[in-house]
N, C-alpha and C positions, 0 to 999 in steps of 0.2 A: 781821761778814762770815760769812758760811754757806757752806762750799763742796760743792758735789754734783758727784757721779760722773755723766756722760753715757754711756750705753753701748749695744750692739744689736751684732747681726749685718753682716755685709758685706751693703750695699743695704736695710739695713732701715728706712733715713729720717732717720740722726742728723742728719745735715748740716740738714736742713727742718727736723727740731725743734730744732737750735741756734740757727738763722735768727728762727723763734717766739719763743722762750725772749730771744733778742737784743731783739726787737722789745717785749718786755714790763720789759728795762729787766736783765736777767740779763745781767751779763759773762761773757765766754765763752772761758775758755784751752785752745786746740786744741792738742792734744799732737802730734797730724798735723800740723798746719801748724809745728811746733817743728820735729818731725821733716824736714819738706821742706826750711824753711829750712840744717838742718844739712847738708845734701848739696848745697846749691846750688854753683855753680860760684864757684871762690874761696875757698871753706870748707875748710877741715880733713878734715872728712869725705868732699867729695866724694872731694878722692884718695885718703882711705882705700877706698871701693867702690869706685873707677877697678883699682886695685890689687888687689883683692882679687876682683873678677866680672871685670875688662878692657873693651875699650871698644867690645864686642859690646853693653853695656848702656847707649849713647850712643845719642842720638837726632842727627840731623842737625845739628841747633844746640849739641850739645857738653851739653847738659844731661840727666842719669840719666832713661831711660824707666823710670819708677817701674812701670810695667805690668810690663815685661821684668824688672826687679829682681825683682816680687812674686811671679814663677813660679819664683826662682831663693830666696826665702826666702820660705817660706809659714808657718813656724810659728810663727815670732818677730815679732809685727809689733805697737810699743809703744803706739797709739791702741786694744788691745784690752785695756781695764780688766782683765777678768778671767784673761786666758791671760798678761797681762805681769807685770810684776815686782807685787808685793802691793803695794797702795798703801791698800786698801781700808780699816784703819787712820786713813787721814787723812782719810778723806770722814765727812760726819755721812749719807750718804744718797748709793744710789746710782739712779740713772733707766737704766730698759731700754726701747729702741724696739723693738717687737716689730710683725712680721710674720708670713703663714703661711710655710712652706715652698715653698712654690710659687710665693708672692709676691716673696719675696728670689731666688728661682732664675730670674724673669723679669727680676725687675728688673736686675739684675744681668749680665744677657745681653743687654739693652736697652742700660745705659748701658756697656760695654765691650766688648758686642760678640763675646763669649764663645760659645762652644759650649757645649750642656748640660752636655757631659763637664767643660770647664773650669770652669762656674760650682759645679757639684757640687763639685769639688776644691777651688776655694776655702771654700765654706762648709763642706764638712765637714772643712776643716783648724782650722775653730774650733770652740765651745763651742756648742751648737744653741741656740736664742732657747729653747726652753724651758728649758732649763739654766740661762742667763741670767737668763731674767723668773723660776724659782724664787726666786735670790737676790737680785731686786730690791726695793727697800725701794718700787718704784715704776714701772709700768709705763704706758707711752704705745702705744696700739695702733692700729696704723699698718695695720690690714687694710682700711680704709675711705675715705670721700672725705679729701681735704685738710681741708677745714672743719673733718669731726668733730675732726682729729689738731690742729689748731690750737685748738679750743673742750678738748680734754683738758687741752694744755699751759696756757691759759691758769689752769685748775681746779688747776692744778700749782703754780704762779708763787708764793701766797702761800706755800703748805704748805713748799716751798722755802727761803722768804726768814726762816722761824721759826727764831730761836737765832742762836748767834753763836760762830765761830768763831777761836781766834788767829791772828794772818797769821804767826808761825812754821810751822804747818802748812802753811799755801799755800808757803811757801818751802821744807819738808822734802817737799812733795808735787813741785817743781820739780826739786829734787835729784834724787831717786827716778828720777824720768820722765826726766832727763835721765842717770844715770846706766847706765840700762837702756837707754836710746839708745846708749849709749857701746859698753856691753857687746855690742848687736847689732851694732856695726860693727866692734868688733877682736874 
């Protein structure tokens, strides 16, 4: 088993290219969806953030507006490989979805609906794509049609799938990501 780092910018197409990368037969552990699950309603966590933000950060149906959460913690946020806890240690290889600047600031004002001002604050509360795709042992460039970004990943798949790694890593890389979960809610 080979495990690789997914990583990019806010809006810069991870979710498409984990979508890709699925479709070519690559398993795929979303540390966001870890992350969601742990605050859901009935979890532990939720009423740790219930308690700790109050229930200005409730949505009608009682479940955390992750939007409103995310203006209320912008620097801690553990689906970002690089700004969270080091894990990079356990990856043989990390992948950066990389867009331009302009491109992540629209998209991202498209899909939430954000003001320049707010998309700006978000992305520059991270590591800029170029900082990123520096340290990428591999980069998917997401400046173009869908197709190209789908014919990259699939040029990716095998290079990926080379070597093998022990599933104690995959389970010390769960710790980690769940640990630094922990640590951002208390």
């Amino acid at each position: 088993m080979r495990l690789v780092g997914l990583t990019g910018g806010i809006a810069s197409g991870k979710t498409s290219v984990a979508a890709v990368l699925k479709e070519h037969g690559v398993a795929i552990l979303s540390c966001d969806a870890a992350a969601k699950q742990v605050v859901e309603q009935g979890c532990p966590g939720y009423n740790k953030v219930v308690a700790k933000f109050g229930t200005d950060i409730l949505l009608p149906s009682g479940e955390i507006d992750r939007v409103k959460l995310g203006t209320e913690i912008v620097a801690v946020d553990i689906p970002l490989l690089y700004e969270s806890c080091n894990i990079n240690p356990f990856l043989h290889s990390i992948v950066v979805v990389y867009c331009t600047p302009d491109q992540q600031k629209t998209r991202l004002m498209d899909r939430n609906d954000f003001s320049e001002e707010e998309a700006l604050a978000r992305i520059n509360s991270q590591l800029s794509l170029e900082e990123k795709k520096s340290k990428a042992d591999h980069v998917v460039d997401n400046t173009g049609i869908f197709s190209e970004t789908e014919r990259q990943v699939a040029e990716l798949v095998p290079k990926l799938k080379q070597g093998i790694v022990p599933l104690r890593n995959i389970l010390l890389l769960s710790i980690v990501a769940f640990m630094g979960l922990m640590l951002w809610l208390f």
